[in-house]
LUMKOLTOR-22873 format. One line per 4 residues: their letters; for each residue x, y, z of C-alpha. Coordinates in steps of 0.2 Angstrom, whole numbers. Example, Ala and Ser with C-alpha at 12.3 -4.5 7.8 and 13.67 -1.06 7.14 Angstrom:
<recs>
as> 62:-22:39 | 68:-5:36 .
</recs>
This chain:
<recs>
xxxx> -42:-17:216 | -40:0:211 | -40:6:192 | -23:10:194 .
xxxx> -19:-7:200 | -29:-16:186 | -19:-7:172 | -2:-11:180 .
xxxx> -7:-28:179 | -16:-28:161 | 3:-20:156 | 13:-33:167 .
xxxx> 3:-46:157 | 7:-40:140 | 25:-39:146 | 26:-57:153 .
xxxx> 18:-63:139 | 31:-54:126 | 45:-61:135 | 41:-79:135 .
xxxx> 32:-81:118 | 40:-96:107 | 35:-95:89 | 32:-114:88 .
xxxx> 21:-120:102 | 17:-138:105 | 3:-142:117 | 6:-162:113 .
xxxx> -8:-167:100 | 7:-165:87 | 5:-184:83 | -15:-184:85 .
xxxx> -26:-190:72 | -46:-189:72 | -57:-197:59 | -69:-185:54 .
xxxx> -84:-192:47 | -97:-178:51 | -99:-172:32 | -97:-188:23 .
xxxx> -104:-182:7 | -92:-168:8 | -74:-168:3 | -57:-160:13 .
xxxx> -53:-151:-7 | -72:-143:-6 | -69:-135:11 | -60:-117:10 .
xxxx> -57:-110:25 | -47:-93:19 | -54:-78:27 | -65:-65:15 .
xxxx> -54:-50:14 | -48:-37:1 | -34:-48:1 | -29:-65:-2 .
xxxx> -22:-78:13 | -21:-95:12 | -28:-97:31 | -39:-93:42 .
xxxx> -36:-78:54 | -39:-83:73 | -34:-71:88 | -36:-82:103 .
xxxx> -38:-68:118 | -38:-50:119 | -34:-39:133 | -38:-21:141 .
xxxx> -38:-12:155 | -24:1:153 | -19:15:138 | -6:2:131 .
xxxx> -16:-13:130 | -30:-4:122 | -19:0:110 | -13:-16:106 .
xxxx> -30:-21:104 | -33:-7:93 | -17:-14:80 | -24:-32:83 .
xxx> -41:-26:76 | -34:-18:62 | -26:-34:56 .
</recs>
């Protein structure tokens, strides 16, 4: 594949993936409920998962993939690290 090739498709990715996002995704553990007992002498009101930023969030930040491969996606990667 050439360089060329591989970029188009890095950016046909992106695009395919703009177009069919849905804000609220269910992947059918909706109604799941696991008993945690791994920390038993800890409580769920000790645990603070809020990242450690200059700013205050009330979750965690997760950014499941990133892409490259092309000017475009390295941009969007550049914008996703800056969040």
């Amino acid at each position: 594949m050439t360089q060329s090739q591989q970029s188009h498709r890095k950016d046909e990715h992106v695009f395919l993936a703009e177009k069919y996002f849905q804000s609220v995704a269910h992947a059918g553990f909706d109604q799941v409920r696991l008993l945690h007992r791994a920390l038993p002498e800890t409580t769920m009101a000790a645990v603070d998962l809020k990242p450690d930023l200059p700013f205050n969030w009330q979750w965690p930040i997760y950014i499941n993939a990133m892409t490259g491969g092309s000017p475009q996606t390295g941009k969007l990667n550049a914008q996703l690290g800056q969040l």
